[in-house]
VOTIMAR-424634 format. One line per 5 residues: for each residue y, x, z of N, C-alpha, C. Coordinates in nm, 3 decimals. Each point is the difference from the previous one (the first is absolute). Layout:
REM residues N
Y,X,Z,Y,X,Z,Y,X,Z; ...
//
This chain:
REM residues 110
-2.425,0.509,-0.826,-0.050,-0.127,-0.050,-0.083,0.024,-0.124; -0.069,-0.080,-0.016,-0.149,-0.005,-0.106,0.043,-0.131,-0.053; 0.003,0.017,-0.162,0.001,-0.138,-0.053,-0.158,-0.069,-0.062; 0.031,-0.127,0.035,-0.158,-0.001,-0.067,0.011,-0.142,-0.061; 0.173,-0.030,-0.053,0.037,-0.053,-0.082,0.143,0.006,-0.074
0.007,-0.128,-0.055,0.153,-0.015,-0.051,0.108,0.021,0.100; -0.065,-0.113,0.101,0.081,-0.027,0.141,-0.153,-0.012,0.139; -0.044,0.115,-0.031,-0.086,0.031,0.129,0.045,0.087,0.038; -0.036,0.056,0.114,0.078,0.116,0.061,-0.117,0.019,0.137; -0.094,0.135,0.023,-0.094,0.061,0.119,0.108,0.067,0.100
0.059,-0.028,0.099,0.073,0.071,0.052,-0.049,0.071,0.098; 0.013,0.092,0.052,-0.099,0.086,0.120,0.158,0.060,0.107; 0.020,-0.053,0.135,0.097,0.049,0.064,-0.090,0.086,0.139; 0.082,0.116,0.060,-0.052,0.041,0.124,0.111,0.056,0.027; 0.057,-0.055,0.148,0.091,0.033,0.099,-0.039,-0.061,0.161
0.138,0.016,0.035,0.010,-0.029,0.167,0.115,-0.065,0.002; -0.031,-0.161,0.069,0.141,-0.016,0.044,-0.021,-0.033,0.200; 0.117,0.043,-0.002,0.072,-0.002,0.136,0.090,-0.071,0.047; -0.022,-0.088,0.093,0.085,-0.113,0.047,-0.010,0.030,0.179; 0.126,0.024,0.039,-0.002,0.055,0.136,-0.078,0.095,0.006
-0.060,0.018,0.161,-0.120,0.153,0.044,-0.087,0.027,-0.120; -0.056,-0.175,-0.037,-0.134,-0.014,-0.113,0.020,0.048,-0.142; -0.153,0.077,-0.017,0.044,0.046,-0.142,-0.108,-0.041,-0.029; -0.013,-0.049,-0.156,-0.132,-0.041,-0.037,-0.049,0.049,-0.162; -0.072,0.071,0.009,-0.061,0.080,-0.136,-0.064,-0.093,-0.072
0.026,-0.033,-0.134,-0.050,-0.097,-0.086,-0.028,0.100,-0.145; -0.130,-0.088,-0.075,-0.018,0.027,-0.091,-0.053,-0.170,-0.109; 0.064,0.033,-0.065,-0.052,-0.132,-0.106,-0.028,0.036,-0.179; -0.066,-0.090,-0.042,0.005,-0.003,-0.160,0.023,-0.137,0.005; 0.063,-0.046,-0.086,0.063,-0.175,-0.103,-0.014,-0.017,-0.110
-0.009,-0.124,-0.020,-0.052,0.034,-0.126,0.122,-0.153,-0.024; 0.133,0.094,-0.123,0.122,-0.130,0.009,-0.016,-0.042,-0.109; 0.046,-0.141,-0.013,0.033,-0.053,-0.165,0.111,-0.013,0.041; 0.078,-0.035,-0.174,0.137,0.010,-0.033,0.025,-0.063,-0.046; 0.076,-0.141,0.063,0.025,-0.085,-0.142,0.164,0.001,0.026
0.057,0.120,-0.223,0.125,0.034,0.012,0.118,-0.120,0.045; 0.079,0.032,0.086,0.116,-0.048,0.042,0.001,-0.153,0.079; -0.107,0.037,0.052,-0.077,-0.210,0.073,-0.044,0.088,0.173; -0.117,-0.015,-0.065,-0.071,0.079,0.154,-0.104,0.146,0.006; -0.005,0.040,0.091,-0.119,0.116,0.046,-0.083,-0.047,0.106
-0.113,-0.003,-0.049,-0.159,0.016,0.090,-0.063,0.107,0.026; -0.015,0.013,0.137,-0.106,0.118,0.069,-0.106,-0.044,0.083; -0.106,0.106,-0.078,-0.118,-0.050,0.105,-0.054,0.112,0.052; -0.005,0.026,0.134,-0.064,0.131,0.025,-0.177,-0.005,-0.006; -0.027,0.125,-0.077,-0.136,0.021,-0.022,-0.093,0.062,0.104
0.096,0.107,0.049,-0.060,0.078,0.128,0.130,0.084,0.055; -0.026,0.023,0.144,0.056,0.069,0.087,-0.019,-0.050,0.179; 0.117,0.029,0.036,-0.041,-0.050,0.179,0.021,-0.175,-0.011; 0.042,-0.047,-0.102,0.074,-0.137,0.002,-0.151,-0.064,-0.050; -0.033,-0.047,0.072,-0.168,-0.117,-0.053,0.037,-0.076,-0.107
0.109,-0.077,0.039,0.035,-0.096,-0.138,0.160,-0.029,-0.028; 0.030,0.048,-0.108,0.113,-0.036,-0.018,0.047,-0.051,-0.123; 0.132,-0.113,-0.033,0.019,-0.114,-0.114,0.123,0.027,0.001; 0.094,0.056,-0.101,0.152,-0.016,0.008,0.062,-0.057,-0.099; 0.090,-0.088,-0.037,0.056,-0.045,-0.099,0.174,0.009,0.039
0.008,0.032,-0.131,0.200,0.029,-0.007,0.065,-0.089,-0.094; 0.019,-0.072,0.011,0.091,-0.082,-0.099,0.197,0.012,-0.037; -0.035,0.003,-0.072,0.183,0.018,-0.071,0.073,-0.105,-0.033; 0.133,-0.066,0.009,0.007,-0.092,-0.032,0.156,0.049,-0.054; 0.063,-0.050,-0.040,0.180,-0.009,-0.061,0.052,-0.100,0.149
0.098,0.073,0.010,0.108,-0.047,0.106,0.125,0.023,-0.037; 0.108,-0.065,0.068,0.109,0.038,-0.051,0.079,0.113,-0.044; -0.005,0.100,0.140,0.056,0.115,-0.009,-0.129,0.120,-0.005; -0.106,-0.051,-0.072,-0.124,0.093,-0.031,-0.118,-0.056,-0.035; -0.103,0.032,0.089,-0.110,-0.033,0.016,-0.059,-0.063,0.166
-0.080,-0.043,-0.045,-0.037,-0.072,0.150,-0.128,0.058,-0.013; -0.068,0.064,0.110,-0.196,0.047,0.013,-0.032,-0.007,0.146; -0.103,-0.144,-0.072,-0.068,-0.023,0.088,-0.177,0.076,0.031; -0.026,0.041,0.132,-0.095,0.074,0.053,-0.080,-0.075,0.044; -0.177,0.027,-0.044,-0.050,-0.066,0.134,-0.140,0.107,-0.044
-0.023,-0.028,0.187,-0.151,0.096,-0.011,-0.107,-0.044,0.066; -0.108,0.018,0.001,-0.101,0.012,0.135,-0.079,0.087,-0.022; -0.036,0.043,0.155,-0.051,0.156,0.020,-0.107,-0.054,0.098; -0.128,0.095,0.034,-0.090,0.016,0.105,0.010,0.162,-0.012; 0.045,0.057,0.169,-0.043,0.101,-0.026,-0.118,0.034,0.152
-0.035,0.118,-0.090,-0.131,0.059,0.094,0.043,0.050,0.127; 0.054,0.023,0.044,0.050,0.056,0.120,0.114,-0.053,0.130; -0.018,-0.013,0.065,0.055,-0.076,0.089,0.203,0.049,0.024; 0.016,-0.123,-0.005,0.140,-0.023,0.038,0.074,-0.068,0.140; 0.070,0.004,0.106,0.026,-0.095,0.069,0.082,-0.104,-0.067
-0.014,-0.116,0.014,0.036,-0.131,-0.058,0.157,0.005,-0.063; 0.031,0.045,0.083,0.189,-0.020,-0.021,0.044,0.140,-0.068; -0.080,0.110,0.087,0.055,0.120,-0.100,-0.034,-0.018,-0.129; -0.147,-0.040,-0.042,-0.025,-0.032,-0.139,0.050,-0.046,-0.122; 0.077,-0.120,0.044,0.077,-0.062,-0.063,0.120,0.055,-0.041
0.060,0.065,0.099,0.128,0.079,-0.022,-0.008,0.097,-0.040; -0.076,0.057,-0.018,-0.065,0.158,-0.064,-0.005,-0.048,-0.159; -0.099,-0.165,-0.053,0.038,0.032,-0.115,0.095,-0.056,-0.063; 0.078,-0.090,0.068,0.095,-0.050,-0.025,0.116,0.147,-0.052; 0.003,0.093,0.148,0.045,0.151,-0.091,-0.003,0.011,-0.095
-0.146,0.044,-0.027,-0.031,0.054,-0.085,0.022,-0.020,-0.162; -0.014,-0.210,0.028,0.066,-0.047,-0.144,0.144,0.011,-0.028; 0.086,-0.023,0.120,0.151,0.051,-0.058,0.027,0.180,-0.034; -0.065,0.111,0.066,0.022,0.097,-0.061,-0.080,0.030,-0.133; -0.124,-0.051,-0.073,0.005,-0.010,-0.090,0.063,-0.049,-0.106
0.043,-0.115,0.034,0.084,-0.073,-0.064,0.194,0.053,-0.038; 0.014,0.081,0.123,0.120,0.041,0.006,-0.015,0.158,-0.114; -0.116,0.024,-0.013,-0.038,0.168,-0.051,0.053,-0.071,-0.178; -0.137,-0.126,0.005,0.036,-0.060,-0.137,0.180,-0.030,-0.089; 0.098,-0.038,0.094,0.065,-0.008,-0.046,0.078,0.091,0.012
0.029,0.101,0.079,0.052,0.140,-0.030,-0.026,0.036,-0.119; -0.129,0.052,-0.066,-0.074,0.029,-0.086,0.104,-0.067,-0.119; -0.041,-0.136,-0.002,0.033,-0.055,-0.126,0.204,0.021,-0.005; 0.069,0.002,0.089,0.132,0.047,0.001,0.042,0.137,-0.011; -0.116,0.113,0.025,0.023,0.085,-0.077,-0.012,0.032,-0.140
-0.114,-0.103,-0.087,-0.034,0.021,-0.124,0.091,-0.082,-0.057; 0.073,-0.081,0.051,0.139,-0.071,-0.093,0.115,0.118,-0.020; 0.001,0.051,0.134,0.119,0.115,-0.015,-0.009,0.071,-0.043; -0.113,0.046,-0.066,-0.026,0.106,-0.087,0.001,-0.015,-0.124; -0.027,-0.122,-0.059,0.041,-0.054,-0.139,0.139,-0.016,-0.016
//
């Protein structure tokens, strides 16, 4: 990551994810803001994804936090209708699942 503020953040990712037979090679740059302990915005600048808008919001809940997701994507390359959906539907819970591993290991370590 590249900062190119207080709370800017250039992010540049390249992998593959795989959902069933399909594997799909991705590359992106984002460009996130940060607003501390509320929400996160992503906008992708370039990669296979034509257009992409993400916002994360945080909220207080009882027994934690509550985060709410939302996105929209165009991408360049063809999907069948139903696999599509479920591919990124994947894709957002194993990111999402990576995220909070992550953050339950850095509690246990303090």
């Amino acid at each position: 990551a590249v900062s190119e503020g207080p709370n800017v953040l250039r992010v540049t990712q390249k992998g593959a994810a795989t959902w069933g037979p399909f594997t799909f090679e991705f590359e992106s740059v984002r460009r996130i803001v940060l607003h501390p302990m509320s929400r996160i915005e992503a906008t992708a600048l370039s990669g296979k994804i034509a257009k992409m808008t993400s916002a994360s919001e945080v909220h207080p809940a009882e027994n934690g936090v509550h985060i709410r997701y939302r996105a929209e994507a165009e991408i360049e390359f063809w999907l069948p209708p139903l696999l599509g959906t479920a591919a990124m539907r994947h894709e957002v819970r194993e990111q999402f699942a990576a995220m909070i591993a992550e953050m339950l290991r850095r509690n246990a370590a303090r």
